[in-house]
N, C-alpha and C positions, 0 to 999 in steps of 0.2 A: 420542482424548480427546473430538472434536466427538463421535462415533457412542457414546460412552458417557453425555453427556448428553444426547441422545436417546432413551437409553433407560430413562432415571429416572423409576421407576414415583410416583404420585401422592404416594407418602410420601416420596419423595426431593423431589419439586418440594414440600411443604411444607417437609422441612427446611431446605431452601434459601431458601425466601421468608421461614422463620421466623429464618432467620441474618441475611439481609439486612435485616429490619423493628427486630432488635436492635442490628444495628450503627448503623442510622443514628440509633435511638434514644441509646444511649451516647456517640454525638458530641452531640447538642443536649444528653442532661442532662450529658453530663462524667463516667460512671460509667467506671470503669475496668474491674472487676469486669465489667458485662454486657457491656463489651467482650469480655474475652476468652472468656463464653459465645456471643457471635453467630461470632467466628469458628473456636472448635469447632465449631459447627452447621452450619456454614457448611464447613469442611472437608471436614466425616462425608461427604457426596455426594458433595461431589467427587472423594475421594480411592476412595470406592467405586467410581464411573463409571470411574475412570483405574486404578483395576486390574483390572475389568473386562474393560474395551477393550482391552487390552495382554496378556491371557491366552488364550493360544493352545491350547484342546484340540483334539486330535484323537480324534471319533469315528468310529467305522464301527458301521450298525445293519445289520440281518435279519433278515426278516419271515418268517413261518411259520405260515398256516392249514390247522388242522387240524380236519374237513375241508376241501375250498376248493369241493369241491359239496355243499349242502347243501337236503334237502328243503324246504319252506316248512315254517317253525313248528319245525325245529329249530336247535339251536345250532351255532356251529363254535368254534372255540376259537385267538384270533390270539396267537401268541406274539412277541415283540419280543426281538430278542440285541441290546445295547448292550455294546459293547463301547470302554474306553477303550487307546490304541492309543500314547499318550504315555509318556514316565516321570514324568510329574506328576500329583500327583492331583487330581480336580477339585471344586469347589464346590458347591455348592445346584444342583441341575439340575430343572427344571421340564418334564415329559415330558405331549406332547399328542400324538394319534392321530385324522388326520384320516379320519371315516368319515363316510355319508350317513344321513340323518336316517332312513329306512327300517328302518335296522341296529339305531341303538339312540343313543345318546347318545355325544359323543366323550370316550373314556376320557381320564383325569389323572391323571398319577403323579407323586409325588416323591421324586426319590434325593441325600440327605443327601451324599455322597462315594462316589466311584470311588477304587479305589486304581490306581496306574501299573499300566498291563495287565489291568487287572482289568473282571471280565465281570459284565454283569446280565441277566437272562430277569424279563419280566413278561409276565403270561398277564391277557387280559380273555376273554369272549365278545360273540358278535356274535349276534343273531336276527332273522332277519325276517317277515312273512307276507305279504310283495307276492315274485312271481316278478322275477325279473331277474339283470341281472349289474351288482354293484357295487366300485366302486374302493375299495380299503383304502388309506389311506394318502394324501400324506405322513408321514412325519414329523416334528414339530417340537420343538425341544430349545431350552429358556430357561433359559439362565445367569442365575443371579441372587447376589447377596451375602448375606453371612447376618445384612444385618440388615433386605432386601428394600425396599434404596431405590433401586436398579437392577436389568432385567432386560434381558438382551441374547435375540432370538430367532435361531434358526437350522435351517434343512429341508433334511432330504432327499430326495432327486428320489426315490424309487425307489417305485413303488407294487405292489399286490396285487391280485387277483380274486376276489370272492368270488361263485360263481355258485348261486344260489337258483333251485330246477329246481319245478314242478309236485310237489302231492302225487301217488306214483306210489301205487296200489291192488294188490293183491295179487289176481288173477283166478283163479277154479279151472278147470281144464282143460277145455276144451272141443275139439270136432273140429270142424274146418272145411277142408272140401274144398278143393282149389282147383287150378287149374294148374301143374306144373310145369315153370320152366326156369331157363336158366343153366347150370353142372357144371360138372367135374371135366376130369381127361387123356382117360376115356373111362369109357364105361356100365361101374356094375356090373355088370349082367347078364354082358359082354362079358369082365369079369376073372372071372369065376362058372366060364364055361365053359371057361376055360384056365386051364392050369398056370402056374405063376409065373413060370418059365422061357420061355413063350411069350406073356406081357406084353410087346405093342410097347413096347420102350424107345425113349427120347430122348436128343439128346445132352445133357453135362452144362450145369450155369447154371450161375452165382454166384448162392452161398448157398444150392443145393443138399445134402441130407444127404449126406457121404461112407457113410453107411450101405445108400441105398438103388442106390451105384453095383452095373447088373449086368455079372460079370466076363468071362461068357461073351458077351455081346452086345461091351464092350470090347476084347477078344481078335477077334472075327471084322471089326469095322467099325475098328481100329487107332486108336480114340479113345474118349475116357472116355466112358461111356454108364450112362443112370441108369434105373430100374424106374418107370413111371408109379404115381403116387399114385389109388387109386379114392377121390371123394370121389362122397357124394350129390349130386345134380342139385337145385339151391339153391330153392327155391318164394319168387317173389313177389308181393310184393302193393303198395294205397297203402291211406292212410289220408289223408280228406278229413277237416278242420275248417272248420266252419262259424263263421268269424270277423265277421261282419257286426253292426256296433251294434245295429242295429233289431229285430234275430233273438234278442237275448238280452235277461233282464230282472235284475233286484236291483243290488245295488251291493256294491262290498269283493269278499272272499277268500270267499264264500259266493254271489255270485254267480251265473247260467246259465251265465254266458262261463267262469270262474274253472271252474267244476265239469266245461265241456266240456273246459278244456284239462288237467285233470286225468287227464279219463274216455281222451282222446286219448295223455298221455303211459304211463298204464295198459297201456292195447291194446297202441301200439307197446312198451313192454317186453316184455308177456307174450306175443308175437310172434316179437323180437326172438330171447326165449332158445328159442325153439321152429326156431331157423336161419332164418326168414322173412326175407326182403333187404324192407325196407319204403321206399315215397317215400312223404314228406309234402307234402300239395296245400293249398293253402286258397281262399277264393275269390278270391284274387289271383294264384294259381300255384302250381305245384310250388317249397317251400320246401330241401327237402335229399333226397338221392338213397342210402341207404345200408343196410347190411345189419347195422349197427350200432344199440346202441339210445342209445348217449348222445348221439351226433351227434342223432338225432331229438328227445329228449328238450332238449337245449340248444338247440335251435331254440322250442320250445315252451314254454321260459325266459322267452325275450324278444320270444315275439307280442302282440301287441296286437290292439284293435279295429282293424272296416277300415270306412271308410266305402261299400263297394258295397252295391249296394241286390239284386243278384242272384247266383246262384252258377255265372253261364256260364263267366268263367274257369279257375273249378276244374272245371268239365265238361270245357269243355277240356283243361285237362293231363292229366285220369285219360286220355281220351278218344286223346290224342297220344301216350302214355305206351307203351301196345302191353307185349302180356307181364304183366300183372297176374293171374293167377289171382283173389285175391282184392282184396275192396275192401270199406272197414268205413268209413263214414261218422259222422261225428260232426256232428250237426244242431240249430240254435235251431230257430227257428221259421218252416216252413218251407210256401210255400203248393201248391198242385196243380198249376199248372203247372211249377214249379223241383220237383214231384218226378218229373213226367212226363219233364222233360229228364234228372234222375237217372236215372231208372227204365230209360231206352233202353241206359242201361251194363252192364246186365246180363244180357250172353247167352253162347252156347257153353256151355265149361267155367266159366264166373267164377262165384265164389261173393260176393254181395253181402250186406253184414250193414250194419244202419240201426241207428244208437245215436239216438234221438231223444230228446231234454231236453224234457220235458213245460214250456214255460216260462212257460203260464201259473201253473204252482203255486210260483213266483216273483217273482209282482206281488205288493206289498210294500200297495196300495192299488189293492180292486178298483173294475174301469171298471163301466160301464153293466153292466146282465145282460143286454141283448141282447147287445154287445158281447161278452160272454162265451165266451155263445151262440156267436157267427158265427163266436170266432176257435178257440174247442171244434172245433167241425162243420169248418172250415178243416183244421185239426190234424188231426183223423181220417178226412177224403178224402185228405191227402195219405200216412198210413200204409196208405190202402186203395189206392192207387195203386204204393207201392212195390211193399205184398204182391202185389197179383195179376200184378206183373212178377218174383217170384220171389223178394225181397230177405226179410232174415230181419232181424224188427222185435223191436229192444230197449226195451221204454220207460223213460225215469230221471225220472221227477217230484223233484221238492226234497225233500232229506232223506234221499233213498234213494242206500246205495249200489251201485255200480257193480257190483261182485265178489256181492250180492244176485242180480240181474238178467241177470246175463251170461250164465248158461244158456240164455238164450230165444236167443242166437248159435248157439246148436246144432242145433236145432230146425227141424223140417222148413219150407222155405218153403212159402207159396200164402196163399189169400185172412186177409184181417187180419178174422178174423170179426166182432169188437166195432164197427172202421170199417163195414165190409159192413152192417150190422143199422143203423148208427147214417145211411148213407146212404141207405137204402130207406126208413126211416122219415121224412128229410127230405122225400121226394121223394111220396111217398105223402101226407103232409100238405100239401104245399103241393100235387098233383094234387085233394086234397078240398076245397082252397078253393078 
């Protein structure tokens, strides 16, 4: 009873004030009459509160996001099973969905009657345009009377995920060299030149195919024996993001940072499905290690800015990493000597590709035009520096996309002709003055 008149919503706490103000009225005037409307009025709550408080439902909910990864900017679609589990049926139900402001607004429903055992599905959607991973949920269910002068609330623990991934970019094929390692039981080449029959086999595993047992290797070694699997020899690479505040420019889902970690989850896809085993580096470190692209992809969910002012730690892991064939950089704004340290990663067999984000065509309000100038001239020593270390320069100015530009990842490395020109003519000029 107490926990039912705690829960009498604003219109209950008048009626009761308005019972109360009547009844004391009818005793000073002697009305008989508004006597017995103050304690009708006066009852109506109460008797709401106390049956209420005394009504025992039993629910069970289940949550259901369809999908539960979702690119930025699209929908997913949460469905909600309420299910009454009683043989009684229940009252005015007041249905809230607690979601982050990111997603969209927290939906509200309401269901008139449940009958004994009887089941409800409501469907909202959710959308967002910031990357992350967001909690669905609780949820909260308010018992209320039907004439809404009590509402009792009640949640359930159980929550949801709903993970919001980088725009991924659809890339056209390109070739890119690079090192191969890692494999298989053993070289193709090796099962090329022998019979099937003279496939070194191995003993059997769990979870082994009982298809690939060989019978004749079983029969001579007196234990089950299975046909080595030829797989390709797996090519790896990283992919470095250049996650540093100071490096990127704009604000929102349009962003340098926002368009790098897009151009980033891009690559590693269209990698990914090419069998490339990829680790993801940033300037803080090697982030995830796998030959998968979602793991990579869901890393790139939930980075964020970083506050380093240089990109030696991510030199280092590429640097520690050993085994990369290739290495595709994804770069803000980046000055000559951090491309010089770059530029040293690229020897032997490694094939290095530079995604550079043009970021000044990302200031939102231009600085000085000297300024400009210095950090223009800046920008292209440091693309003249990859080049002439071998690295194959992609450039993305604002506006452009990625799957545009990705050809120049194919393309033969050596000098970045445009930087080349642009730094003889600094140097030339200021030799004339």
């Amino acid at each position: 009873m107490i926990s039912g008149l705690r829960a009498l919503t604003s219109r209950g706490r008048s009626f009761l004030a308005s019972g109360v103000a009547a009844l004391l009225c009818a005793f000073v005037l002697g009305e008989h009459d508004l006597l017995r409307i103050a304690v009708l009025v006066i009852m109506l709550p109460l008797l709401a509160a106390l049956v209420v408080a005394r009504t025992r439902y039993r629910l069970s909910c289940a949550r259901r996001l369809d999908p539960a990864r979702v690119q930025v900017g699209n929908d997913s679609t949460v469905t909600l099973r309420l299910e009454n589990v009683t043989r009684l049926p229940t009252g005015l139900l007041l249905i809230e969905d607690t979601v982050p402001y990111a997603v969209g607004a927290r939906p509200r429903f309401v269901l008139d009657r449940v009958e004994p055992r009887g089941i409800r599905e409501i469907d909202y959607k959710v959308r967002s345009d910031l990357r992350g991973r967001f909690p669905i949920g609780p949820l909260s269910v308010r018992i209320a009377d039907p004439f809404g002068l009590v509402e009792l609330t009640r949640a359930f623990n159980a929550t949801d995920t709903l993970m919001v991934i980088p725009e991924v970019v659809r890339l056209p094929p390109v070739r890119l060299s690079g090192e191969w390692t890692g494999g298989g039981d053993s070289r193709t080449a090796t099962a090329a030149a022998a019979g099937e029959d003279d496939i070194g086999p191995r003993e059997y595993r769990q979870g082994d195919d009982l298809r690939r047992v060989h019978w004749r290797s079983t029969a001579r070694y007196g234990e089950l024996m299975v046909r080595r699997e030829e797989q390709q020899w797996q090519s790896r690479g990283a992919l470095l993001l250049d996650t540093r505040r100071h490096a990127h420019r704009g604000e929102g889902p349009r962003s340098s940072f926002e368009v790098a970690v897009s151009a980033a989850a891009s690559i590693g896809t269209h990698l990914a499905h090419d069998g490339l085993g990829l680790r993801l580096v940033t300037d803080q470190g090697q982030l995830t290690d796998s030959a998968a692209g979602h793991s990579l992809v869901d890393a790139l969910a939930v980075v964020r800015h970083s506050t380093a002012r240089s990109l030696e730690s991510g030199v280092a892991a590429l640097r520690q990493g050993g085994g990369d064939g290739l290495i595709v950089a994804v770069l803000g704004d980046l000055d000559p000597e951090e491309a010089r340290a770059l530029a040293r990663l690229r020897h032997g067999g490694i094939t290095g590709v530079a995604v550079m984000l043009d970021v000044a065509t990302w200031q939102a309000v231009p600085s000085h035009h000297g300024r400009d100038d210095a950090a223009g001239q800046a920008a292209e020593r440091s693309r003249a520096v990859l080049a002439d270390a071998g690295w194959r320069i992609v450039r993305l100015p604002a506006g452009r996309s990625l799957a545009a530009v990705w050809q120049d990842a194919g393309g033969q490395s050596g000098r970045y002709a445009g930087a080349q020109e642009t730094v003889e003519e600094t140097i030339t000029a200021g030799d004339a003055a």
